[in-house]
C-alpha positions as a printed Julia matrix, in Angstrom:
350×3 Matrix{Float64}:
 -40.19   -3.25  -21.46
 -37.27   -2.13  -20.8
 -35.42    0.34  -22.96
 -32.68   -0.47  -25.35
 -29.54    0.91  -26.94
 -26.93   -0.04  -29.23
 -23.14    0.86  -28.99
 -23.04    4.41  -28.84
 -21.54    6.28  -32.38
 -19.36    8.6   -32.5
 -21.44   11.14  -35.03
 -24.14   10.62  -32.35
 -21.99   11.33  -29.73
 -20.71   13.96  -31.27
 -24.05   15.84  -32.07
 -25.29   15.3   -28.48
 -21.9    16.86  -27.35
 -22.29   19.92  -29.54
 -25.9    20.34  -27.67
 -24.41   20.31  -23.78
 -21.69   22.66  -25.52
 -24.46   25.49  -26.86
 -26.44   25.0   -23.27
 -23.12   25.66  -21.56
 -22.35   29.1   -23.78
 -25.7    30.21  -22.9
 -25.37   29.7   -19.29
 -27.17   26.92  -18.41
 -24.36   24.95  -17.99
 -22.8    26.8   -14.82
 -19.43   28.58  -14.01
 -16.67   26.64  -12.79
 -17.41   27.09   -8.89
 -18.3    30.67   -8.61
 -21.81   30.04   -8.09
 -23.28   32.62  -10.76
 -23.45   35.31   -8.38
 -19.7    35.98   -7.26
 -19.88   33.8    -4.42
 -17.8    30.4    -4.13
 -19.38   27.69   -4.95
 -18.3    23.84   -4.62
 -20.54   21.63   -6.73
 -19.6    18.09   -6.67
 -21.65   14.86   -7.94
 -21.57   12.15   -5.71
 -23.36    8.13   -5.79
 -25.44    6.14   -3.9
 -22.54    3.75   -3.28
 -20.98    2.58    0.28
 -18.16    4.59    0.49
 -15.86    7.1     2.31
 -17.68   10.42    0.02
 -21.29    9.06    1.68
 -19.22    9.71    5.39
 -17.51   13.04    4.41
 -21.24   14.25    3.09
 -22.92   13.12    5.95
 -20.82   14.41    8.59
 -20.65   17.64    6.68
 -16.64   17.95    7.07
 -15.7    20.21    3.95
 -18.65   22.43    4.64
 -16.51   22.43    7.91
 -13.58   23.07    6.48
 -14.35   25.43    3.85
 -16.98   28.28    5.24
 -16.4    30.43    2.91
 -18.04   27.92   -0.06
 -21.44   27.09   -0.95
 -20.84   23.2    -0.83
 -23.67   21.39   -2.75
 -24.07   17.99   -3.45
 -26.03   16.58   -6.32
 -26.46   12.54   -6.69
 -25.92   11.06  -10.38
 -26.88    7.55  -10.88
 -23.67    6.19  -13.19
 -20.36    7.44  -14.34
 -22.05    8.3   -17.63
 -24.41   11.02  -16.35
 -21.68   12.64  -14.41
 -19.06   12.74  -17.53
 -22.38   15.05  -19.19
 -22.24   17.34  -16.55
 -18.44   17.78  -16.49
 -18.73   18.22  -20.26
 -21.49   20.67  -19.87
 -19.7    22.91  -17.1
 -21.86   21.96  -14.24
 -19.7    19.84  -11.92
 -16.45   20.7   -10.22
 -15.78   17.51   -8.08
 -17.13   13.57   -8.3
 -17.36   10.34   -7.38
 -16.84    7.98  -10.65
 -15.59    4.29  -11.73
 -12.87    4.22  -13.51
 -13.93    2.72  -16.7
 -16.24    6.35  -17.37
 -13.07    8.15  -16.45
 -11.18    6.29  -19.24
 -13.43    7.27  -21.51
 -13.75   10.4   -20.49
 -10.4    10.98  -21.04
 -10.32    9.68  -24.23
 -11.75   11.08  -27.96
 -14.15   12.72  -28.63
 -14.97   13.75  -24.88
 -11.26   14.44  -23.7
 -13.31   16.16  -20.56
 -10.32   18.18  -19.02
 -10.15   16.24  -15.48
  -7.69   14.92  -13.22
  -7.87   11.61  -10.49
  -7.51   13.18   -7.44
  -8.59   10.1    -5.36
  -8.78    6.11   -4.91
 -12.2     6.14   -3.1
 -12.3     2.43   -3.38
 -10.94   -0.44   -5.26
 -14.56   -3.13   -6.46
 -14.74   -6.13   -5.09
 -18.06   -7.9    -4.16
 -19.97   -4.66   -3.9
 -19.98   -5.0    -7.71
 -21.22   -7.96   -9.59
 -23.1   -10.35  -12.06
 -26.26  -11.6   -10.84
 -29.05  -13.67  -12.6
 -32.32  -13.18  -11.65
 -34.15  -17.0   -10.25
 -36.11  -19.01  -12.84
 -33.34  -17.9   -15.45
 -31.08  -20.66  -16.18
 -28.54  -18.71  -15.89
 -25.33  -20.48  -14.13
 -23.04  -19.23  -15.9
 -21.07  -16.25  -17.87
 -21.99  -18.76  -21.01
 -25.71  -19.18  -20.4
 -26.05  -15.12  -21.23
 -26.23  -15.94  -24.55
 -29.82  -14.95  -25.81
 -30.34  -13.23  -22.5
 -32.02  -10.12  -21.7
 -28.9    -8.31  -19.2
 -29.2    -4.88  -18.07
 -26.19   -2.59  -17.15
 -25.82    1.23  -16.74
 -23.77    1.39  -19.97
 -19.82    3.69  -19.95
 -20.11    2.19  -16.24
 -17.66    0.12  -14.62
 -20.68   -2.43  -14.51
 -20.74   -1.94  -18.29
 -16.71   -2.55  -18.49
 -16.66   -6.15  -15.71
 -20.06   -7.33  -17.62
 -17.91   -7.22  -21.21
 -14.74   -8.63  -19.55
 -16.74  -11.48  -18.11
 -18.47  -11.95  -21.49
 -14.42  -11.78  -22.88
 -12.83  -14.09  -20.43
 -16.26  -16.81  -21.34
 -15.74  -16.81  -25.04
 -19.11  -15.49  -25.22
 -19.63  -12.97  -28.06
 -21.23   -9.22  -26.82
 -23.28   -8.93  -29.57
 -25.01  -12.57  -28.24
 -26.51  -10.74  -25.66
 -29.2    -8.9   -25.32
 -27.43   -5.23  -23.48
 -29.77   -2.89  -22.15
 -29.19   -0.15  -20.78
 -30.59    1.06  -18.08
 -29.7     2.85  -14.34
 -29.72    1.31  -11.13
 -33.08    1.92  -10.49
 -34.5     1.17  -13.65
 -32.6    -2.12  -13.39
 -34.44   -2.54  -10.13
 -37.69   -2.22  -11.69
 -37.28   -3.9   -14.93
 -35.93   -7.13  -12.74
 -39.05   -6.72  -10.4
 -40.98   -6.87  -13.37
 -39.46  -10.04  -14.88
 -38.12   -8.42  -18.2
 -34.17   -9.19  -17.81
 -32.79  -12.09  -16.98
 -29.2   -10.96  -15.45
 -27.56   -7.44  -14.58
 -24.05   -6.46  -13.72
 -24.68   -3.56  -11.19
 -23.44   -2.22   -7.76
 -24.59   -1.54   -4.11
 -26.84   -0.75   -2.75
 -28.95   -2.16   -5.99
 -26.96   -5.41   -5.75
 -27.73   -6.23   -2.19
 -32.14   -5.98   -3.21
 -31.4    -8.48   -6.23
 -29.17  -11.2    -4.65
 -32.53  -11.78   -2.4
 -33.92  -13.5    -5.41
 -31.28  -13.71   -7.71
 -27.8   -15.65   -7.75
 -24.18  -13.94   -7.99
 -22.27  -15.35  -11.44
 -19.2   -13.3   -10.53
 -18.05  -10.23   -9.05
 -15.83   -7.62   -9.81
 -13.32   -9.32   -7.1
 -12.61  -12.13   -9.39
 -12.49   -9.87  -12.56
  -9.9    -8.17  -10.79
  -8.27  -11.13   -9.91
  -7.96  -11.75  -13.83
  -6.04   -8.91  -14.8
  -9.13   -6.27  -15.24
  -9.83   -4.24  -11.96
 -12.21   -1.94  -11.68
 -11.92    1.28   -9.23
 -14.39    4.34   -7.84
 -12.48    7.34   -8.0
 -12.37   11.45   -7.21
 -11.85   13.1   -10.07
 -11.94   17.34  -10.27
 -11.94   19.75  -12.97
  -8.9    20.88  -13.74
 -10.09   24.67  -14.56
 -11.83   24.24  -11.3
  -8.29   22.97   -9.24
  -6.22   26.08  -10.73
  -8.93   28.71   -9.88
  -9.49   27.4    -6.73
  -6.15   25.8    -4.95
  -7.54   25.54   -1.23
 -10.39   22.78   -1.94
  -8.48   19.62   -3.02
  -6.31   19.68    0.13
  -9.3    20.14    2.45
 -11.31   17.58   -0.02
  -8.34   14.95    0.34
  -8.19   15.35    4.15
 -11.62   14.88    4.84
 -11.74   11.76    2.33
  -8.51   10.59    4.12
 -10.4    11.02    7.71
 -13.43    9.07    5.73
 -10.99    6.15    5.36
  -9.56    5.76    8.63
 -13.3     5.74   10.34
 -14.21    2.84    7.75
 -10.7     0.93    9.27
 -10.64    2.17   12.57
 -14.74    2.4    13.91
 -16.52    0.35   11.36
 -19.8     1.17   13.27
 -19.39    4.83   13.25
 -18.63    4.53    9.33
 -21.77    2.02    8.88
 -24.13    4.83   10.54
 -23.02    7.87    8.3
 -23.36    5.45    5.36
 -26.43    4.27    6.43
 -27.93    7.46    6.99
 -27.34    8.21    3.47
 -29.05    5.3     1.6
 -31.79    4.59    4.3
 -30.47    1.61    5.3
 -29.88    0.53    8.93
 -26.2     0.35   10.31
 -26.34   -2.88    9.86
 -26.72   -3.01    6.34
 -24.71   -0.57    5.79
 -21.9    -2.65    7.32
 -22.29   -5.07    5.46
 -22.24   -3.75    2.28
 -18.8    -1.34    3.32
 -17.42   -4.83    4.25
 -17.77   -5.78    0.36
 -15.63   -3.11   -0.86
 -11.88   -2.68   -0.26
 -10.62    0.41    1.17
  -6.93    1.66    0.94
  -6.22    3.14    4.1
  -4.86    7.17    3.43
  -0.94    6.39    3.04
  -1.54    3.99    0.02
  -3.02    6.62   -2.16
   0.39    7.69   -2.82
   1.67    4.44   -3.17
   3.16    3.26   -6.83
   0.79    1.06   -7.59
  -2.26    4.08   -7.41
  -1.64    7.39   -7.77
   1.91    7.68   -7.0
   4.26   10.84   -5.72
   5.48   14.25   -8.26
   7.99   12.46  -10.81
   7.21    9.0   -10.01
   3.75    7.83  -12.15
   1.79    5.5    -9.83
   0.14    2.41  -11.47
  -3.36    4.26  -11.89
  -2.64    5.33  -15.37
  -1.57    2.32  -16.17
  -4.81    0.48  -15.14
  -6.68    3.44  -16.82
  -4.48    2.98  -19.86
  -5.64   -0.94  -20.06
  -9.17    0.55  -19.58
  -8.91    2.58  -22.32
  -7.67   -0.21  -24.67
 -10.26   -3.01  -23.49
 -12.58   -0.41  -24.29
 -11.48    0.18  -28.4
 -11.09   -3.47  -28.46
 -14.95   -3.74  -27.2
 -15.3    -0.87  -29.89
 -16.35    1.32  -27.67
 -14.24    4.11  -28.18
 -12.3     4.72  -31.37
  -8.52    4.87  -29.84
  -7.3     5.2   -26.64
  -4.95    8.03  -24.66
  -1.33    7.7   -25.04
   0.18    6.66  -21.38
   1.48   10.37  -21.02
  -1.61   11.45  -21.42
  -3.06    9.14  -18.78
  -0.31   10.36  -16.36
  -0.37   13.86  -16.54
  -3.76   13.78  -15.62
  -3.56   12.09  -11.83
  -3.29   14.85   -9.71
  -0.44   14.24   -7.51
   0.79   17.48   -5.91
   0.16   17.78   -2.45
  -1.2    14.39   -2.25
   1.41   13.25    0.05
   0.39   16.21    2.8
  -2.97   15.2     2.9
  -2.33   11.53    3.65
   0.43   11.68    6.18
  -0.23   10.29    9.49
């Protein structure tokens, strides 16, 4: 069966913290990009999700850029896993929703990161889907209902906002957390009844399984959900030549997805295994700025004028001690000071 958790304590948290801290002093967390050996190193945590990072990785463009770093890549499976790793010392750069980055910027983690990126904004490459043969129609029917969810996810964050916007109490439902491809497995089995997950997971259950809602609609509603860059800021002031070639080559990522939509659906497809095809498919789900809107006022803005991003993170943040999962959110400041902004413009000029 699958395994189970209950909301996550802050004493726990705390303890588990103190752990990945005493690894870290020992060395086993890493160095902040120097590779343990005086050499530069680049270590960045990326998903198995359709998306501009899958092209930039697959075409190999900041190993391009950047010869002088050791560029490696290391896949996490949810936003939760890769907030351990910043908190342990052993990522520089990721890919991660924006409801893990809200709480990873607020207590007790405060991980010292900045949003460097909009990599993509969730729409139906996101969403709730109930498994056939489990009466499940609607948001209401989860009551009593075995759902599955990577929990801190942005999954985690749509599945309790549709449970909000239903009426339906959260602690009516059966959570369990689990990854995407435990999810996959426990739903082959027949032990949940629903999950609120993401490509390319999403695409394998919808062949027996039926959408409730997607993150589309959610954002429709007033509570949008986001994939975004994030680096370490220890990492950005040691090293000042890798966001700009980062943010160019995700910028170059996002004008192949809008301008040859086949090329983009091979790179992505060559990383998940899919055919172009699917791949296509699946990009055609998601909604993609195009590079010029990054700096825009409603995401991450220009130096001395906040873009909307830390507001959306700020709402986040407050869903989230509402849902008692965090004990208080980030004061607005806060939230602003930490999207990186300078030089943003240069990278996503025509």
């Amino acid at each position: 069966m699958p395994r189970s958790r209950g909301p996550l304590r802050i004493a726990s948290l705390a303890a588990a913290l103190g752990s990945l801290l005493a690894m870290t002093a020992c060395g086993q967390g890493g160095g902040s990009g120097d590779g343990g050996d005086g050499g530069k190193t680049i270590r960045i945590a990326y998903q198995a999700f359709p998306s501009g990072d899958l092209i930039v990785k697959e075409k190999g463009w900041l190993e391009k850029a950047l010869p002088g770093y050791d560029v490696k890549w290391t896949k996490f499976d949810s936003g939760a896993s890769i907030n351990t790793a910043f908190v342990a010392g052993s990522v520089d750069l990721a890919a991660i929703g924006s409801s893990p980055v809200a709480r990873g910027l607020s207590a007790p983690l405060n991980i010292p990161y900045e949003v460097t990126w909009v990599l993509d904004v969730a729409g139906d490459n996101e969403a709730l889907v109930a498994r056939d043969g489990s009466k499940i129609s609607s948001v209401k029917d989860l009551e009593g209902k075995k759902v599955a969810t990577p929990f801190s996810s942005t999954s985690h964050y749509s599945l309790l906002a549709a449970l909000d916007r239903a009426g339906v109490d959260a602690s009516k439902v059966q959570l369990l957390d689990l990854e995407p491809q435990d999810i996959l497995a426990a739903w082959t089995r027949g032990d949940i009844d629903a999950t609120y997950v993401w490509l390319p997971t999403l695409e394998e259950l919808k062949k027996t399984g039926e959408v409730i809602v997607s993150s589309r609609e959610l954002a429709a509603g007033g509570k949008p959900t986001l994939d975004l860059g994030v680096a370490s800021t220890g990492f950005l002031k040691a090293h000042p030549d890798v966001l700009p070639a980062w943010r160019t080559a995700q910028a170059r990522a996002l004008n192949l997805i809008h301008d040859d939509p086949d090329a983009a659906s091979a790179a992505v497809g060559k990383q998940l295994g899919i055919s172009p095809a699917e791949a296509g498919t699946q990009l055609k789900q998601g909604i993609f700025l195009k590079p010029a809107e990054q700096a825009d006022t409603k995401w991450l803005g220009t130096p001395g004028k906040a873009g909307g991003l830390a507001d959306n993170l700020h709402s986040a943040a407050r869903f989230l001690v509402d849902q008692k999962q965090i004990d208080a959110a980030p004061d607005i400041e806060t939230l602003r000071r930490a999207i990186h902004q300078e030089g943003l413009s240069d990278a996503v000029s025509p």
